[in-house]
C-alpha positions as a Markdown table, in Angstrom:
| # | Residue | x | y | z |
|---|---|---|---|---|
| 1 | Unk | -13.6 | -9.2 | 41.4 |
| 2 | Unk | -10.5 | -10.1 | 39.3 |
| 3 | Unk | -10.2 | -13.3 | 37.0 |
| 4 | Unk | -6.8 | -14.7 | 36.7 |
| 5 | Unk | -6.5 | -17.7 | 33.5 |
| 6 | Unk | -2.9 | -19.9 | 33.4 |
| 7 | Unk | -2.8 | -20.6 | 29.8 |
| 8 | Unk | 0.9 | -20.5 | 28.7 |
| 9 | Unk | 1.2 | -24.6 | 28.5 |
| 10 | Unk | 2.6 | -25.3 | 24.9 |
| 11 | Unk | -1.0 | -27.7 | 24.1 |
| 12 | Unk | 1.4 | -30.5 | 23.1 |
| 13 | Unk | -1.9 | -33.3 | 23.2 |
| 14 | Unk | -3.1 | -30.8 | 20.6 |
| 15 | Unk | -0.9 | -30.7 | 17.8 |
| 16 | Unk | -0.8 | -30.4 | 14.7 |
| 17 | Unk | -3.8 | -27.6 | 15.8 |
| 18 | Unk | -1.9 | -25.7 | 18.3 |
| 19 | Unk | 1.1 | -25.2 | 16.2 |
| 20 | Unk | 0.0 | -22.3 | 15.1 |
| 21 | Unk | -2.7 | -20.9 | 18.0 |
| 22 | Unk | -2.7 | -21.5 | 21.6 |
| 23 | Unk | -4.9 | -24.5 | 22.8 |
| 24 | Unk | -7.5 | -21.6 | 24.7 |
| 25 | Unk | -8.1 | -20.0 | 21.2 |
| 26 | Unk | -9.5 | -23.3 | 19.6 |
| 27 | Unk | -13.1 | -22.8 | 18.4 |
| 28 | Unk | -15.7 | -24.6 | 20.4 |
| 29 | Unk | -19.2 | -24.1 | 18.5 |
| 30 | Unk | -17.7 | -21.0 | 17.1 |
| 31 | Unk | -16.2 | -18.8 | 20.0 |
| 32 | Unk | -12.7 | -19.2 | 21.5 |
| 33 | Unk | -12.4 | -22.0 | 24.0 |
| 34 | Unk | -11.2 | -19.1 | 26.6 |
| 35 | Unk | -13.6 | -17.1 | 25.6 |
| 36 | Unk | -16.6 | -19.4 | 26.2 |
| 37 | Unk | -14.7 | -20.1 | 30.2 |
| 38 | Unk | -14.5 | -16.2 | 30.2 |
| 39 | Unk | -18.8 | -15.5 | 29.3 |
| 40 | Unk | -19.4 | -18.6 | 31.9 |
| 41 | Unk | -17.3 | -17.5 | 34.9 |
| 42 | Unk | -18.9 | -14.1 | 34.4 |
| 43 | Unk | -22.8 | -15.5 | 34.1 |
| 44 | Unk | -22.4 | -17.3 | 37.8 |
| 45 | Unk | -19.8 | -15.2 | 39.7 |
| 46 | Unk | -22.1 | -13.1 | 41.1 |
| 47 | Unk | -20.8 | -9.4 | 40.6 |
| 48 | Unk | -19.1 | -7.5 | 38.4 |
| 49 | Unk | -15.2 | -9.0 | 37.1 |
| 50 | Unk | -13.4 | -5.7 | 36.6 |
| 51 | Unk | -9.9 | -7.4 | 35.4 |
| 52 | Unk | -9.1 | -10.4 | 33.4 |
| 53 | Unk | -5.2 | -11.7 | 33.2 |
| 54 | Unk | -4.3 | -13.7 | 31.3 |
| 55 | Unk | -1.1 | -16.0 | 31.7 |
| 56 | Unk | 0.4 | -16.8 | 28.4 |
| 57 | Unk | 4.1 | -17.8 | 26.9 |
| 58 | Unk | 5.4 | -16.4 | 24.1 |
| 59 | Unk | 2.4 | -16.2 | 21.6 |
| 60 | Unk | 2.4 | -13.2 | 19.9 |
| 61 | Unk | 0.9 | -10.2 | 19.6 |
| 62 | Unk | -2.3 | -11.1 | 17.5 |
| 63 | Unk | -2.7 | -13.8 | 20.4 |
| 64 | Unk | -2.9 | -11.1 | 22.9 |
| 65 | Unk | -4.8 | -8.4 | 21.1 |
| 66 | Unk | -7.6 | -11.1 | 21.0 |
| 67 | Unk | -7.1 | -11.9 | 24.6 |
| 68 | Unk | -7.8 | -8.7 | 25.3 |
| 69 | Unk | -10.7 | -8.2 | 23.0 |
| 70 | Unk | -12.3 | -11.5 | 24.6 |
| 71 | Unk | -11.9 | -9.6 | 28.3 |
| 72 | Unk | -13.4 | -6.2 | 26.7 |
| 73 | Unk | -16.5 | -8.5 | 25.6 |
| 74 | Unk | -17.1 | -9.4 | 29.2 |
| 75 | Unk | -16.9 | -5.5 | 30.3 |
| 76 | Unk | -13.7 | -6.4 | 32.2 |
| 77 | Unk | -10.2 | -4.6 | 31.9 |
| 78 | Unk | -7.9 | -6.9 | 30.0 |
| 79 | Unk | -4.1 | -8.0 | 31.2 |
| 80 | Unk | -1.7 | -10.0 | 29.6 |
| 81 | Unk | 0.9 | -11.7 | 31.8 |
| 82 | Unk | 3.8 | -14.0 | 31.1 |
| 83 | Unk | 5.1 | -17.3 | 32.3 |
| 84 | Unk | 8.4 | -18.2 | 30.9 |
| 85 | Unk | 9.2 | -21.2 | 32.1 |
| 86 | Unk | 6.8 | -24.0 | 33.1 |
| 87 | Unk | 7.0 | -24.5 | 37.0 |
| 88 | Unk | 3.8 | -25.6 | 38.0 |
| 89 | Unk | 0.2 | -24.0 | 38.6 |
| 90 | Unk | 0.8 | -21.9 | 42.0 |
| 91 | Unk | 4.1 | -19.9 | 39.8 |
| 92 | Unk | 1.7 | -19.2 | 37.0 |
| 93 | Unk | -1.0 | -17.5 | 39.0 |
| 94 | Unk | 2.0 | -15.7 | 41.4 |
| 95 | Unk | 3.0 | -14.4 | 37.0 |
| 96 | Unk | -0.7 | -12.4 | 37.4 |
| 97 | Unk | 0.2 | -11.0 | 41.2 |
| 98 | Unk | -1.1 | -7.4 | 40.2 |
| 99 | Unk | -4.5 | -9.2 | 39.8 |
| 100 | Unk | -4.1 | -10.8 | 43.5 |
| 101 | Unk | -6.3 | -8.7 | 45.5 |
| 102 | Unk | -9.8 | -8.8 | 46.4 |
| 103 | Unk | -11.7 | -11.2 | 45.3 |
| 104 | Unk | -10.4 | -13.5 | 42.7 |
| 105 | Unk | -11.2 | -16.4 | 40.7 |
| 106 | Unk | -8.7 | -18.7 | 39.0 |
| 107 | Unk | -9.9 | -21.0 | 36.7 |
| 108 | Unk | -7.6 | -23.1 | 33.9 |
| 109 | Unk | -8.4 | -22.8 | 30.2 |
| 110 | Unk | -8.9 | -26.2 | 28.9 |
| 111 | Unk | -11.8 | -26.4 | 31.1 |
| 112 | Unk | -15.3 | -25.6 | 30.2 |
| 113 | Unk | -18.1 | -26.5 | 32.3 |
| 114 | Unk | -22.4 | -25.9 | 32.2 |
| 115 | Unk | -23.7 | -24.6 | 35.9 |
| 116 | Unk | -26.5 | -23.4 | 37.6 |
| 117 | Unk | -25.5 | -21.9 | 40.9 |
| 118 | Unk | -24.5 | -18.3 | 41.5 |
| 119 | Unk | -21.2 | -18.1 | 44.3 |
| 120 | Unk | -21.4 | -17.2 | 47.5 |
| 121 | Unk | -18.7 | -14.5 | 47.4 |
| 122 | Unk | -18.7 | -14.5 | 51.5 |
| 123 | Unk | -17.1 | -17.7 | 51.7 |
| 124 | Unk | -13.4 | -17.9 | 52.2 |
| 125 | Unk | -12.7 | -20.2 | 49.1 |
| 126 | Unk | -15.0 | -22.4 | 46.7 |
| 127 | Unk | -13.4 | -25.0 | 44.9 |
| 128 | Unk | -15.4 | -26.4 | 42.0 |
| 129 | Unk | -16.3 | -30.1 | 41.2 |
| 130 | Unk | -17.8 | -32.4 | 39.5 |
| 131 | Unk | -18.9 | -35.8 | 40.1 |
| 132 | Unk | -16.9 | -38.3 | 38.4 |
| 133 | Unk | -16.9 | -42.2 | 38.1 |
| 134 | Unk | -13.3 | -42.6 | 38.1 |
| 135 | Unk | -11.6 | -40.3 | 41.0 |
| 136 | Unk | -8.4 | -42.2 | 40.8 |
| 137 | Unk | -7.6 | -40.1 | 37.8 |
| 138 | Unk | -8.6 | -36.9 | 39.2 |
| 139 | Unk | -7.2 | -34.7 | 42.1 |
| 140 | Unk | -10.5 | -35.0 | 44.5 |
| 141 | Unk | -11.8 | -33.1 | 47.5 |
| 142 | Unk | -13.5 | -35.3 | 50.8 |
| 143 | Unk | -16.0 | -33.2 | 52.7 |
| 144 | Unk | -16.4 | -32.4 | 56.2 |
| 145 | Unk | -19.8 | -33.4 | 58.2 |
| 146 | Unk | -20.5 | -29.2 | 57.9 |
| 147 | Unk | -20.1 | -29.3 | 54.5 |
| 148 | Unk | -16.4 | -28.0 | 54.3 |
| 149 | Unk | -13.5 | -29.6 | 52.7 |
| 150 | Unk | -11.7 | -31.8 | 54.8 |
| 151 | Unk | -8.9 | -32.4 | 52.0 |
| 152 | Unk | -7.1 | -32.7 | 48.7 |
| 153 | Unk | -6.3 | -36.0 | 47.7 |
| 154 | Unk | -4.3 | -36.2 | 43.9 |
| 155 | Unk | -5.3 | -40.0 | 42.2 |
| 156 | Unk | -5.7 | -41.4 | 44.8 |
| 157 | Unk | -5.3 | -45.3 | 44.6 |
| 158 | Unk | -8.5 | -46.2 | 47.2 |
| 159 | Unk | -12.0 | -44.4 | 47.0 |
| 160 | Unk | -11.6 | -41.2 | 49.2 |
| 161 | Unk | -14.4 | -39.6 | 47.2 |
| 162 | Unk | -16.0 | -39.0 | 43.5 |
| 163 | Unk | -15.8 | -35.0 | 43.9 |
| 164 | Unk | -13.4 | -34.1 | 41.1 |
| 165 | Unk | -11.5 | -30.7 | 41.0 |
| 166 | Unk | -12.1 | -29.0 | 37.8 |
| 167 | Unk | -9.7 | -26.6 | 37.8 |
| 168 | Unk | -11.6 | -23.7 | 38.7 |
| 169 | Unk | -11.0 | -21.6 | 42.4 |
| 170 | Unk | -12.8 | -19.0 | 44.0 |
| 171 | Unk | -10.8 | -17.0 | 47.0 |
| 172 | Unk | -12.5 | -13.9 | 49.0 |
| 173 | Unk | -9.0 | -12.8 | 49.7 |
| 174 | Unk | -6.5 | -12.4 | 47.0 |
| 175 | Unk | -3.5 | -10.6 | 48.6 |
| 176 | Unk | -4.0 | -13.9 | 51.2 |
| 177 | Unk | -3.5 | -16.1 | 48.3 |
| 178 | Unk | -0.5 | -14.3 | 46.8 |
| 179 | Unk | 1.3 | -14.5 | 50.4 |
| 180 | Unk | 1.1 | -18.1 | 51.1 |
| 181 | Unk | 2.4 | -19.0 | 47.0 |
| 182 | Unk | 4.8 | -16.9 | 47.5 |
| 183 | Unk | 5.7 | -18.9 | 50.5 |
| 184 | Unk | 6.1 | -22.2 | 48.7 |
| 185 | Unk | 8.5 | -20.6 | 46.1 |
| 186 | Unk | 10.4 | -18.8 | 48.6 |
| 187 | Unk | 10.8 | -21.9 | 50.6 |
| 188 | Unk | 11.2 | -23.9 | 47.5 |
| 189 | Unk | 8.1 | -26.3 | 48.2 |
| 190 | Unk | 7.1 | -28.7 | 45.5 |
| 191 | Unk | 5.4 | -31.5 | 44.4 |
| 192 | Unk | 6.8 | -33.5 | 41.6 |
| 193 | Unk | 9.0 | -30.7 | 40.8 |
| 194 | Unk | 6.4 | -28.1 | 40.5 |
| 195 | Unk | 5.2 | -25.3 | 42.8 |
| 196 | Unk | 1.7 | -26.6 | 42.8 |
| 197 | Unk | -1.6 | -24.7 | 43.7 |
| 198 | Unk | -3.2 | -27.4 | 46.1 |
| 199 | Unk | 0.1 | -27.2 | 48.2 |
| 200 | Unk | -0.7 | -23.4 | 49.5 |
| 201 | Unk | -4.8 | -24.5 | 50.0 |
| 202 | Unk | -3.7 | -27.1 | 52.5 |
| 203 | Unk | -1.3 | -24.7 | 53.9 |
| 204 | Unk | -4.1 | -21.7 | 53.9 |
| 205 | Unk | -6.5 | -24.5 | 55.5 |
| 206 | Unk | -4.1 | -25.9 | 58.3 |
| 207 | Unk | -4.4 | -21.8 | 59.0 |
| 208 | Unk | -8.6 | -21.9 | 59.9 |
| 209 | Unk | -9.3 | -21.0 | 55.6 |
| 210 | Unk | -12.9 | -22.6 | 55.5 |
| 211 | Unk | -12.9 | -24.1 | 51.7 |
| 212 | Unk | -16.4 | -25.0 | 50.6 |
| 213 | Unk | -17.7 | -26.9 | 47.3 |
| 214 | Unk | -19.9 | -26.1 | 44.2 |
| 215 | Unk | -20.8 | -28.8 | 41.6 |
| 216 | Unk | -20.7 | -28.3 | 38.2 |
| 217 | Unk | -23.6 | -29.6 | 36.1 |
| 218 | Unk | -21.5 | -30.7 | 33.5 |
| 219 | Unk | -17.7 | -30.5 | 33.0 |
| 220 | Unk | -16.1 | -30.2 | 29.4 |
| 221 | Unk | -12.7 | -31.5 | 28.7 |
| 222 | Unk | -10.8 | -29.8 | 25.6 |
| 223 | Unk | -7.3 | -31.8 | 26.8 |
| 224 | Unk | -7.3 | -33.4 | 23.1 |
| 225 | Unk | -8.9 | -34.0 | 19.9 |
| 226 | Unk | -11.7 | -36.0 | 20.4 |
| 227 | Unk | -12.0 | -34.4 | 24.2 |
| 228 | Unk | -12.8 | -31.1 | 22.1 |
| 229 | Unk | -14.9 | -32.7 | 19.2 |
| 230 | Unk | -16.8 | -34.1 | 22.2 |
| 231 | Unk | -16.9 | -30.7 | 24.1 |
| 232 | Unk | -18.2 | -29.1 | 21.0 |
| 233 | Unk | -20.7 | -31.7 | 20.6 |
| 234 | Unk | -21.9 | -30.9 | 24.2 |
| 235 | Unk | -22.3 | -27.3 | 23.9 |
| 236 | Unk | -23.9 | -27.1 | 21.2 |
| 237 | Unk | -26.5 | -28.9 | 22.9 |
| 238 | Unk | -26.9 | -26.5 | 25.6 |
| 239 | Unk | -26.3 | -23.2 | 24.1 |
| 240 | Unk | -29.6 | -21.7 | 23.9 |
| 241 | Unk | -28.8 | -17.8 | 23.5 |
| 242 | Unk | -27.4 | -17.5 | 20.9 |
| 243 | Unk | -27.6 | -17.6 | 16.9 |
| 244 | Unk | -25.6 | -20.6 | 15.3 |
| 245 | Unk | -26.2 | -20.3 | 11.8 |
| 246 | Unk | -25.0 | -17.2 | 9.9 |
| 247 | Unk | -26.9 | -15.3 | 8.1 |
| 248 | Unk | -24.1 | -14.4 | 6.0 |
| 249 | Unk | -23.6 | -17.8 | 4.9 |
| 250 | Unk | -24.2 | -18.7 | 1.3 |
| 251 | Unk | -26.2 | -22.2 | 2.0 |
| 252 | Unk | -27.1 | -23.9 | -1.2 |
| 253 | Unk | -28.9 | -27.1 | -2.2 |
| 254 | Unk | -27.3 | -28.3 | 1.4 |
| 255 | Unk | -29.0 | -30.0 | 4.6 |
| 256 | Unk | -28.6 | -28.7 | 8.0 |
| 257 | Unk | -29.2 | -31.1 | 10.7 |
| 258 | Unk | -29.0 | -28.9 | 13.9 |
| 259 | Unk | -27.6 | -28.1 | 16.2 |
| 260 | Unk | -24.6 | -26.7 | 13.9 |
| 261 | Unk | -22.8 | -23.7 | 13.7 |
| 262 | Unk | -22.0 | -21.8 | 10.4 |
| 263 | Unk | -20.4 | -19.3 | 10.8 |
| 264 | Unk | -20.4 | -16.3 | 8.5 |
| 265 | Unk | -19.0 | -16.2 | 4.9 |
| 266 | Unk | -19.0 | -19.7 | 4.6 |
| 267 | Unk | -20.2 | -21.9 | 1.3 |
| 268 | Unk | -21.7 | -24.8 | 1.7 |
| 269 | Unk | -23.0 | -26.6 | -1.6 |
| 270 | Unk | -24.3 | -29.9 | -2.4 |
| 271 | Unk | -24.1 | -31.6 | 1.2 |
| 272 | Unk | -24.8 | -32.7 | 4.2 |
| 273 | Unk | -23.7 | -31.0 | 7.6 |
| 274 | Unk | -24.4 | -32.1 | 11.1 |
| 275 | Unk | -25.8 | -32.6 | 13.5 |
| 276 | Unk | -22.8 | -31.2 | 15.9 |
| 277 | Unk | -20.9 | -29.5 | 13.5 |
| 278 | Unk | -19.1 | -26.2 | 13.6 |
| 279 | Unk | -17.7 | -24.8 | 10.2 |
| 280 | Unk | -15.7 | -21.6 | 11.0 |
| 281 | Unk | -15.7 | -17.9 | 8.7 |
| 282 | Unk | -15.2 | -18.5 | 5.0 |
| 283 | Unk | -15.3 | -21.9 | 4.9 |
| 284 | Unk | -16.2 | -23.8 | 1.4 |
| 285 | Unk | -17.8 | -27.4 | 1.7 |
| 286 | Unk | -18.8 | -28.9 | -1.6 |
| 287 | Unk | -20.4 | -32.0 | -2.2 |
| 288 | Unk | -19.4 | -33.7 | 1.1 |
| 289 | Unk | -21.3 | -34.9 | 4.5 |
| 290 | Unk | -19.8 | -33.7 | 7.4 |
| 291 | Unk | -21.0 | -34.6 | 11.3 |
| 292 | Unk | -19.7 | -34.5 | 14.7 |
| 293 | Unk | -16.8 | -32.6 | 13.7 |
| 294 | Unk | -14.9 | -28.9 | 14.3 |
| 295 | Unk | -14.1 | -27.4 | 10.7 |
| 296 | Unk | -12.2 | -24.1 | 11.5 |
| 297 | Unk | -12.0 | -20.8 | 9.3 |
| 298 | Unk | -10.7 | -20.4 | 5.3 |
| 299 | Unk | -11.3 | -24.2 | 5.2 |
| 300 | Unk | -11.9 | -26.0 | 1.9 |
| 301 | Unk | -13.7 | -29.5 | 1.7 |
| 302 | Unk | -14.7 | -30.9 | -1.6 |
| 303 | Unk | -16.1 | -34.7 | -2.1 |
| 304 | Unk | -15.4 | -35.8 | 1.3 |
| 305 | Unk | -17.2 | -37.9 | 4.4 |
| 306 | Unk | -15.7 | -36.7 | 7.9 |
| 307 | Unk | -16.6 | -37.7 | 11.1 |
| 308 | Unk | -15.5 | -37.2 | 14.7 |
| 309 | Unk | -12.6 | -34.5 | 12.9 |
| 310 | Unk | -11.1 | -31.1 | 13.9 |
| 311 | Unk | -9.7 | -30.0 | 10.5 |
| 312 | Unk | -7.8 | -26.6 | 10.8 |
| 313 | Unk | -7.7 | -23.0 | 9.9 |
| 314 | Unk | -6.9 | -22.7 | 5.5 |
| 315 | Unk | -6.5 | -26.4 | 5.2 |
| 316 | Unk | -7.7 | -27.9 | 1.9 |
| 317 | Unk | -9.4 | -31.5 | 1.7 |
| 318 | Unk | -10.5 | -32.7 | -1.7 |
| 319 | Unk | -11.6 | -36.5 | -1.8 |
| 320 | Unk | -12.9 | -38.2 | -5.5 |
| 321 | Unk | -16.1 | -39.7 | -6.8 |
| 322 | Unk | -15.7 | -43.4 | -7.6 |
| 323 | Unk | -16.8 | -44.8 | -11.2 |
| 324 | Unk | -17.2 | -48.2 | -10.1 |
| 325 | Unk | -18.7 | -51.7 | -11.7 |
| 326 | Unk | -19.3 | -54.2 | -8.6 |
| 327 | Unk | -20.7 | -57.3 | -9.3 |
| 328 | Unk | -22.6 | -59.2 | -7.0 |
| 329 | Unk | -21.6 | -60.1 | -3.4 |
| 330 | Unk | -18.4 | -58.0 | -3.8 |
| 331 | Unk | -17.6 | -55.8 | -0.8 |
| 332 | Unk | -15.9 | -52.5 | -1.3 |
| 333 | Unk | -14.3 | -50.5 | 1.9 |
| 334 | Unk | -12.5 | -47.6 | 1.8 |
């Protein structure tokens, strides 16, 4: 089986944090957003994933070096491909046609997700949902009486169904896929200016392709700031199996309100941290409380209250004490 991840979109709803790093490589409770999509996909495929590709733009070679370190982690061969110019979802996949063989799963990288079931690698094509209370924002599938999907519907305007695509696709026949997005670029097919993936399922269904659903238990947005403080929040709720809090952090006269993690080389001093906090490598945090927040690596925060924050990679944040004389009934904010 063969994993194939779009990722080279620029992360503009990120910024200031992805000028730097691509979006995917964000920390999310201390690992790699793409790597966290990578260890799930692997846990419920069902057999081995001998190849990873990765579609990326122009991010350097550190960026791809780590790629390939997150695809060695999973016990999968490691490619880096390239998309150069941005023309939709079914051209970034056709970037990885090496990879479009077999079996195959695509999945996007700002999308993380919490499941239970294993696939049923039989099946011609399993698209993943989850059940959402606003489908008029989503692309959504309608089912069948058997259980297969009937259709793709993008926003629509009147309730056709509250099965939201994720953004994750599984296909029994690769070289099948490759052929029919190849069609839609050869015969210049698009939708909104884009050679998109749901135009080649309909076509693959009009064909006799049976595509069949899996829900999601939960689905974990990392689309923007507080979409990724919240994602963070979320897993480190569920994450179970794995240590959080670094030995190799120097923790002193500091709370820890779990879940949180610390990761190592990191000096925290005088303050208060968590719960749902992830403070990257060699972080210093001196008298401050911290919660609900992302602090990445190299970080220094010194006499500060943050909440609902991503604060990035070497930044420096030094707030004051106060020396105050408030009489009574005055009202201070700040």
């Amino acid at each position: 089986m063969n994993i194939i991840i779009p990722m080279a979109g620029m992360g503009k709803r990120m910024r200031p944090h992805t000028l730097t790093i691509p979006k995917p490589l964000l920390p999310v409770a201390g690992k790699p957003i793409v790597q966290r999509l990578v260890e799930d996909i692997v846990q419920v495929a069902g057999e081995k994933v001998e190849n990873i590709g990765f579609v990326i733009g122009n991010f350097g070679s550190e960026v791809e070096k780590n790629l390939l370190e997150i695809a060695a982690r999973a016990g999968a061969q490691g490619h880096i491909f390239y998309q150069h110019e941005a023309l939709g979802t079914a051209h970034a996949i056709l970037c990885a046609h090496p990879l479009l063989k077999d079996k195959v799963i695509v999945a996007y990288a700002d999308t993380l997700f919490k499941a239970s079931f294993k696939l049923e690698t039989s099946k011609d094509g399993i698209i993943w949902v989850n059940h959402v209370e606003n489908p008029e924002q989503f692309g959504v599938v309608n089912l069948n009486p058997d259980g297969s999907i009937e259709g793709f519907y993008e926003k629509p305007k009147t309730f056709v169904s509250d099965m939201a695509i994720i953004g994750i696709y599984y296909f029994r026949d690769g070289e099948y896929l490759r052929k029919e997005l190849q069609y839609l670029l050869d015969q210049k097919i698009t939708t909104g200016g884009e050679y998109g993936i749901t135009d080649g399922l309909q076509n693959m269904m009009k064909k006799g392709t049976s595509f069949h659903t899996e829900s999601v238990d939960a689905w974990l947005d990392c689309g923007n700031k507080d979409a990724t403080v919240d994602t963070n929040r979320s897993v480190l709720d569920f994450v179970t199996n794995e240590t959080l809090i670094s030995d190799e952090a120097d923790i002193d006269e500091a709370i820890i309100i779990e879940p949180c993690y610390i990761g190592k080389g990191s000096k925290i001093s005088n303050s208060v941290i968590g719960p749902h906090v992830s403070v990257g490598e060699d972080t210093t945090i001196i008298n401050s409380v911290i919660r609900n927040s992302i602090i990445q690596t190299h970080a220094t925060i010194e006499n500060k209250l943050i909440e609902n924050s991503m604060v990035g990679n070497y930044a420096t944040i030094k707030g004051r004490f106060d020396d105050l004389s408030v009489g009574d009934y005055n009202q201070i904010e700040h």
